[in-house]
C-alpha positions as CSV (number, residue, x, y, z in Angstrom):
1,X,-78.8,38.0,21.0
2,X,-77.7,37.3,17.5
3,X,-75.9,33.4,17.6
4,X,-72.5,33.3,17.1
5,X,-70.9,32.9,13.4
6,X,-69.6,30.0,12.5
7,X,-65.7,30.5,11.4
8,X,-65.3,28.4,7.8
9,X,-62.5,25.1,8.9
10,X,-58.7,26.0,8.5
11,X,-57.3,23.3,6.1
12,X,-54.6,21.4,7.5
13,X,-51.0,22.0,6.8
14,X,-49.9,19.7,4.0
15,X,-52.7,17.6,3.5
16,X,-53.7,19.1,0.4
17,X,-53.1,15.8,-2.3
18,X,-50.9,18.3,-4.6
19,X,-48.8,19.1,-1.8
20,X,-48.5,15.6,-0.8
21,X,-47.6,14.1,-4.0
22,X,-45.0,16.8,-4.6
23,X,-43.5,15.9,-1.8
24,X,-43.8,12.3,-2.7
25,X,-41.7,13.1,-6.1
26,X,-39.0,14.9,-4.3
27,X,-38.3,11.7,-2.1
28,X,-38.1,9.4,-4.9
29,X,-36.5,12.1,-7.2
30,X,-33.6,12.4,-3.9
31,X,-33.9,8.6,-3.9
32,X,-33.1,8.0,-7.5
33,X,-30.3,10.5,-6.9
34,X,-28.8,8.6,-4.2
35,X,-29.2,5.5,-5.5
36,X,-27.7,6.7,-9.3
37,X,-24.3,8.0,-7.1
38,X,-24.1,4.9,-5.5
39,X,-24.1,3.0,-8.7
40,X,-21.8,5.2,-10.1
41,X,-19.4,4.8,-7.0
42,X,-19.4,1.2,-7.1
43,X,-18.7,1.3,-11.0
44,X,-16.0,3.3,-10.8
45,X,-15.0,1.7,-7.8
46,X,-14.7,-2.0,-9.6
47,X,-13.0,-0.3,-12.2
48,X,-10.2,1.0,-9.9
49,X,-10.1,-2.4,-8.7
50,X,-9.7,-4.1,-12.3
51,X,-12.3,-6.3,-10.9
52,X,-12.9,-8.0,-14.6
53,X,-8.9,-8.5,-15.3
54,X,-7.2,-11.7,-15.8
55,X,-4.0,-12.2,-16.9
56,X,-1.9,-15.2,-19.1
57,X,1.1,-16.8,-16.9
58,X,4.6,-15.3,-18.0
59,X,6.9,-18.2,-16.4
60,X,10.6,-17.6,-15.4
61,X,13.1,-20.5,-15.2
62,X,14.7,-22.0,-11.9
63,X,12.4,-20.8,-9.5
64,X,11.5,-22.2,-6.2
65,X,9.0,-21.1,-3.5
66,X,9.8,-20.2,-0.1
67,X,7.2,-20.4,2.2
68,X,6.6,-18.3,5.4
69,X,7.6,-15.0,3.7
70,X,5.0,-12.5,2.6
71,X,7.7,-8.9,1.9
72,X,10.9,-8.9,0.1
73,X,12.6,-5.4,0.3
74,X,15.3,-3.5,-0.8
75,X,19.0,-4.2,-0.8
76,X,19.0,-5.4,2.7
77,X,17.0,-8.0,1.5
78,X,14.7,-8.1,4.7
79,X,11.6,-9.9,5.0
80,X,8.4,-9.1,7.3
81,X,5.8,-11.9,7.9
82,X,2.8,-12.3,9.2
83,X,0.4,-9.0,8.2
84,X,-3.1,-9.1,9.5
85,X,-5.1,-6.1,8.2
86,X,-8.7,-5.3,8.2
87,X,-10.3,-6.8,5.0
88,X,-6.9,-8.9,4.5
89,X,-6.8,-12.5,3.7
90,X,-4.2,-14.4,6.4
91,X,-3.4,-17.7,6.3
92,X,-2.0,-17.4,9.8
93,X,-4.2,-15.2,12.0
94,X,-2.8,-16.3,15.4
95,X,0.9,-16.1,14.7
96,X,2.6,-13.0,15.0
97,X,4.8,-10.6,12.9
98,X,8.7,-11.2,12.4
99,X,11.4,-9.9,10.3
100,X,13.4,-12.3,8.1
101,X,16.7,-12.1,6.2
102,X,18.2,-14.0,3.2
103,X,21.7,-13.4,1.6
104,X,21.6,-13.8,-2.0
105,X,25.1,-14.0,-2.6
106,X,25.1,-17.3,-1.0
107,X,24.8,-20.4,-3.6
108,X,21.7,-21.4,-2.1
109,X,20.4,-18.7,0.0
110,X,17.6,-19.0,2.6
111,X,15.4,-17.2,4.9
112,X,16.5,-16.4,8.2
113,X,14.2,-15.1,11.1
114,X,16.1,-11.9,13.1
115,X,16.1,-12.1,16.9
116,X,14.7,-8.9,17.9
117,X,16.0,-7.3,21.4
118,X,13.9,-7.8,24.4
119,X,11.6,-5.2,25.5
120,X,10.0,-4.8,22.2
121,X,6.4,-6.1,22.0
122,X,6.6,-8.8,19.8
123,X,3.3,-10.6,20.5
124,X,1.3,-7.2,18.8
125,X,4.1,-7.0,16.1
126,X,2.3,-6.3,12.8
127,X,4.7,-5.6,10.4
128,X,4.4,-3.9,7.0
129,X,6.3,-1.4,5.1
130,X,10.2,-2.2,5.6
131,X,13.3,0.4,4.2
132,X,16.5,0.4,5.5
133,X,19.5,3.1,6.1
134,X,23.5,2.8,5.8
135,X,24.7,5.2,7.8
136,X,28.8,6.4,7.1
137,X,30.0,4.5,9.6
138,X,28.3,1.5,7.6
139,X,25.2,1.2,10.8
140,X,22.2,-0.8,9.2
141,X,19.4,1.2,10.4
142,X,16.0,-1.4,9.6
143,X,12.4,1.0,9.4
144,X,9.4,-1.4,9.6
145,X,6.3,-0.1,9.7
146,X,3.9,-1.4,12.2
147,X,0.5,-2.2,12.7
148,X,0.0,-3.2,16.8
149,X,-3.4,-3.5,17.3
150,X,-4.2,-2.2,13.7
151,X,-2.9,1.3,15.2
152,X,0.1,2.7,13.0
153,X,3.6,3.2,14.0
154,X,7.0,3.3,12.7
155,X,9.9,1.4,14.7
156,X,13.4,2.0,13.9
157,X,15.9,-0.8,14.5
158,X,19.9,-0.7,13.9
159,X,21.3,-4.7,12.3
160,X,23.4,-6.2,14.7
161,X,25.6,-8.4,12.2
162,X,27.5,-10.0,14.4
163,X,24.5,-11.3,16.3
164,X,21.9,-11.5,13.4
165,X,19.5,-9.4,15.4
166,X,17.8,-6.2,15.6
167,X,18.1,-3.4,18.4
168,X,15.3,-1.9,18.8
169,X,16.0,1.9,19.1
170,X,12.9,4.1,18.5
171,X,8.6,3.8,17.7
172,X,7.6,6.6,15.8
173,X,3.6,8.4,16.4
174,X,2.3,11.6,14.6
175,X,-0.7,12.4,13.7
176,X,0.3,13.3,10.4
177,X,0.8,9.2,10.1
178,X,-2.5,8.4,10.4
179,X,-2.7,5.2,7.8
180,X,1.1,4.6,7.3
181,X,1.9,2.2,3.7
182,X,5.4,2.2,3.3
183,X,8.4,4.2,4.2
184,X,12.2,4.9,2.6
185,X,14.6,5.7,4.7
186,X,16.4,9.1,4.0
187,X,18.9,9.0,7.6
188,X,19.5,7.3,10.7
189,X,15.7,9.2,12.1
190,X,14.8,10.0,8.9
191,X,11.7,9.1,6.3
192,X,9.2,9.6,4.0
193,X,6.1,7.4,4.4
194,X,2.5,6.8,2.3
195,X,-0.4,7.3,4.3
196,X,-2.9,5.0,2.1
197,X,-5.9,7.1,3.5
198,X,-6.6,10.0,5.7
199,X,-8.7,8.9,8.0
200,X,-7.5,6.0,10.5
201,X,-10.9,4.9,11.4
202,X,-11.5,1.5,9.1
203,X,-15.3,2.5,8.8
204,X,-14.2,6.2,7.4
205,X,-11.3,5.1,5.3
206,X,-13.8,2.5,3.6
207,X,-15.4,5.8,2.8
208,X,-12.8,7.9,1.7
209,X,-12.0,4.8,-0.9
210,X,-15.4,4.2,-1.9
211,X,-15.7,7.7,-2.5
212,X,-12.7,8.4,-4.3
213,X,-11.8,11.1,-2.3
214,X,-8.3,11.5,-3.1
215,X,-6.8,12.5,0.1
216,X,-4.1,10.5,0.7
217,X,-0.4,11.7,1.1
218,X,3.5,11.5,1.4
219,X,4.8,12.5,5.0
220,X,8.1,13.7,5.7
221,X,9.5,12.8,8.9
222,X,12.5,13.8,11.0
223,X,13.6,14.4,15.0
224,X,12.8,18.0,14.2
225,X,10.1,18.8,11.3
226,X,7.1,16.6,9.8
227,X,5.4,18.0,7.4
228,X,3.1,16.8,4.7
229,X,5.5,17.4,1.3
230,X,3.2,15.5,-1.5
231,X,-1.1,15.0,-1.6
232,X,-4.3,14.3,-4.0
233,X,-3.2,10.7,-4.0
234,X,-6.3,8.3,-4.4
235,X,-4.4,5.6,-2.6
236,X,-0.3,6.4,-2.0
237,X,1.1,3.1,-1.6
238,X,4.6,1.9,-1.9
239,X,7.6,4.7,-2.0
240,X,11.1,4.5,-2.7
241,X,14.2,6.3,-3.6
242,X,16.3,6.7,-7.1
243,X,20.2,5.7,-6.6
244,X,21.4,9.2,-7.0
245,X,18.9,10.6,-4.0
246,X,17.6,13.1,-6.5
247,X,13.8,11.4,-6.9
248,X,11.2,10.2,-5.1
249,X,9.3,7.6,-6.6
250,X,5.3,7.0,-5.0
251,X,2.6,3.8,-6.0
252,X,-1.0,5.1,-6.6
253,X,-2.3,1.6,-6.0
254,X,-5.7,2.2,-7.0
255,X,-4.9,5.2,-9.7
256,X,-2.8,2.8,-11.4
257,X,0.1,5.4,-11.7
258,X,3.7,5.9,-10.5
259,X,4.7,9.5,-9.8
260,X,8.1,10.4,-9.8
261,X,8.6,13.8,-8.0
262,X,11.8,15.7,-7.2
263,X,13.2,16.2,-4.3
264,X,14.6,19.1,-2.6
265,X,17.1,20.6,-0.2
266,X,14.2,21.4,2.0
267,X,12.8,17.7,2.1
268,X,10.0,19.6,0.1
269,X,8.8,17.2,-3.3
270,X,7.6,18.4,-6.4
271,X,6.2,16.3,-9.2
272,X,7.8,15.7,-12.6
273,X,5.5,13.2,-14.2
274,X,3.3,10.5,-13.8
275,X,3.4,7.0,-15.4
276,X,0.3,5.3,-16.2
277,X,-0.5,1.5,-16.1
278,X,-3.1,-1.3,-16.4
279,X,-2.8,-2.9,-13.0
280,X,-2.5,-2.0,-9.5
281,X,0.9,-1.3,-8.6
282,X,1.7,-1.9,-4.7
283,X,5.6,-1.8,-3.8
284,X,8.8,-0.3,-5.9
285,X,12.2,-1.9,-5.5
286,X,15.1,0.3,-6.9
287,X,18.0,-1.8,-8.6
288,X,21.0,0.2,-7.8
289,X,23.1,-1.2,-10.3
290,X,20.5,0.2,-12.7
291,X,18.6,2.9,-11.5
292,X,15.0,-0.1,-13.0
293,X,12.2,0.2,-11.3
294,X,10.9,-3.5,-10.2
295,X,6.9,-3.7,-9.4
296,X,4.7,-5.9,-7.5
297,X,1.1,-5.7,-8.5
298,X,-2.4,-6.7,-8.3
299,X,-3.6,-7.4,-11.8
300,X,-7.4,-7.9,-10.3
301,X,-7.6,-6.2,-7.0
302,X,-11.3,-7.6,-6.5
303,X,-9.9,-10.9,-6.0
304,X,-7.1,-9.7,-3.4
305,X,-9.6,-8.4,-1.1
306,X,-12.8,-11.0,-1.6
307,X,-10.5,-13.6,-1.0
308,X,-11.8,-17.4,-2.9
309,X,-9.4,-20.1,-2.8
310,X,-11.1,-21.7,-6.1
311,X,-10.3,-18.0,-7.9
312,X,-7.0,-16.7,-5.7
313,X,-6.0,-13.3,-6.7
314,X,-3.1,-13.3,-9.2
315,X,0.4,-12.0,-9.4
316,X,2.5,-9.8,-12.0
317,X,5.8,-8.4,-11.7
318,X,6.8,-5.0,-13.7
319,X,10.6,-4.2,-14.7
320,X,10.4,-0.1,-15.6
321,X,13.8,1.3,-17.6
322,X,14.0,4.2,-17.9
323,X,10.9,6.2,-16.2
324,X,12.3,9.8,-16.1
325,X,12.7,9.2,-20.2
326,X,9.8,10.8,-22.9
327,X,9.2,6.5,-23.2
328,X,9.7,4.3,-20.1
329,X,10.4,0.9,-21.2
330,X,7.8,-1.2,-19.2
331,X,8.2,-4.7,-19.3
332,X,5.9,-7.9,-17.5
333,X,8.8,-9.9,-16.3
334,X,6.5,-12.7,-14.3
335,X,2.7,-13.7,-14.4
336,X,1.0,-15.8,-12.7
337,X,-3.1,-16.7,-12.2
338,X,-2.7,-17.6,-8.4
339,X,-2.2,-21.3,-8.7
340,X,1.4,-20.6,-7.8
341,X,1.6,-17.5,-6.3
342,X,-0.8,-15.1,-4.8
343,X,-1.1,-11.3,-4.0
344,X,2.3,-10.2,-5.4
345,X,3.0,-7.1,-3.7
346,X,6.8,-6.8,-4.1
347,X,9.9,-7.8,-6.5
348,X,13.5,-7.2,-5.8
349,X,16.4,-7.9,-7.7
350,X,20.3,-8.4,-6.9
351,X,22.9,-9.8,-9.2
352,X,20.7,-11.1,-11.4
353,X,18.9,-13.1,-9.0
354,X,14.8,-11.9,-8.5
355,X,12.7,-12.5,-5.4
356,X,9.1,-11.8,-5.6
357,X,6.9,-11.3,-2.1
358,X,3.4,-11.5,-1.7
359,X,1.0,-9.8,0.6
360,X,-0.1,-12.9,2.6
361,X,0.6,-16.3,0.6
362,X,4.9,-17.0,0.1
363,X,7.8,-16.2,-1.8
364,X,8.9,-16.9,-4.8
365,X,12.5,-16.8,-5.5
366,X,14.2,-16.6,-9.4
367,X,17.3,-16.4,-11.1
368,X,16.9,-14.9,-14.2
């Protein structure tokens, strides 16, 4: 019997060395590729955060800081302390959130802290985003956004003057208000609100930012419709309204632009134009006497967010004439590198009187 033949040895799958180094080269070629976005990422990222800006001090004349106050807002003139956000700076942790109000006509005005009525949940009250409604009957309606357990909400409260306090009517869910910013007022139940990000999840908005997704949006809100009206934001920040109703105005914090979109019968918006700058805007106060367009921003948001007491983040204020014009007239009103005032996030004016609100230091209060 003839022995058996012996069958030549089947090579092993991949061990060839050409096949291995190939597939050696693709790794690092997918490496240097991930690596290269990431670069680019963080770049641009640090560029949308100004993180090399620093700014010369503008000073204003008879100023005095208030301290305990971190928003200034609108013509009611309402403060809200005490935010504690993820990635935030607070210089009081433990305390929490309250609303504050300060009458400017008075000769020497000063802050006031609101009683709020009972049943509402102070000890989680994180309050952020603040507009306010007169109603015809002359019924202060107060919209704070809120920030209980770093979840989002809305509360609606109407001013008891008589009292000084606030009733609290109505807290305000959706899931189209998944990251809520800021909020004007538009009726007694009525708003539009920023949604900084898309996501609500910190780890997933960190993300969406890092990755310039642009995905934020502008939420309209009612008792009976909500409905996204305004998106493609990279970060929609604060929002306010012109003195005629007619315009919308919205803060792309880290685009560095203010949009100014028109608003409709239907709640629906519809941009006009956008306004460029070289800082990072945060909140818009309307002056109605004027229709100007007062700014709180970042010049260096690095510094807001890696917070060093030796290099504090620094604060400018913005006065805009004029923005549905060919040529806004943009003017830096205040300046300052942090020694005296940190994190600006808000300026509002009355009767010639400024007050300027930061995100987590004090007030600063002017007359100019």
């Amino acid at each position: 019997m003839a022995p058996p033949t012996e069958l030549p040895a089947r090579p092993e799958r991949g061990s060839a060395p050409g096949f291995r180094a190939m597939g050696r080269l693709v790794a690092v070629g997918l490496l240097g590729i991930a690596l290269a976005l990431l670069g680019e990422r963080l770049l641009a990222l640090r560029n949308r955060l100004k993180a090399s800006r620093e700014v010369e001090s503008i000073d204003l004349p008879n100023c005095h800081l208030i301290k305990g106050i971190a928003f200034v807002f609108n013509i009611f003139h309402c403060f809200g302390k005490g935010l504690k956000f993820p990635g935030l700076h607070s210089f009081a942790p433990d305390k929490p959130g309250g609303i504050l109000m300060m009458d400017l006509k008075e000769e020497k005005p000063r802050a006031r802290e609101l009683r709020i009525s009972r049943g509402f949940d102070l000890a989680s009250f994180n309050p952020h985003g603040i507009s306010t409604f007169i109603d015809n009957d002359d019924t202060v309606y107060l919209f704070v956004v809120n920030h209980p357990e770093f979840k989002n909400t809305v509360e609606i409260f109407k001013f008891e003057e008589a009292e000084n306090s606030l009733l609290h009517l109505k807290t305000v869910k959706h899931e189209l208000l998944p990251s809520v910013n800021d909020i004007t007022a538009v009726g007694p139940a009525h708003f539009y609100a920023t949604n900084d990000h898309y996501f609500s999840d910190p780890f997933l908005k960190y993300l969406e930012t890092y990755l310039n997704l642009n995905w934020a949006n502008v939420v309209y809100y009612s008792p009976n419709e909500v409905k996204v009206v305004a998106e493609g934001f990279d970060s929609a920040n604060g929002i306010n309204i012109s003195p005629d109703n007619k315009y919308i105005y919205v803060a792309d914090i880290l685009a560095h632009e203010i949009h100014v979109l028109e608003k409709h019968p239907n709640m629906n918006l519809t941009q006009l134009k956008v306004l460029e700058l070289d800082t990072l805007v945060d909140n818009l106060s309307i002056d109605p006497s004027s229709g100007d367009i007062w700014v709180g921003c970042h010049p260096n948001g690095q510094k807001l967010f890696v917070y060093d007491p030796n290099n504090p983040p620094s604060s400018e204020v913005l006065r805009i004439q004029n923005i549905l014009s060919e040529k806004p007239t943009v003017t830096t009103v205040y300046a300052n590198n942090g020694s005296v005032l940190q994190g600006s996030s808000v300026a509002s004016v009355y009767d010639g009187k400024l007050l300027i609100g930061t995100l987590y230091h004090r007030a600063l209060y002017c007359e100019l």
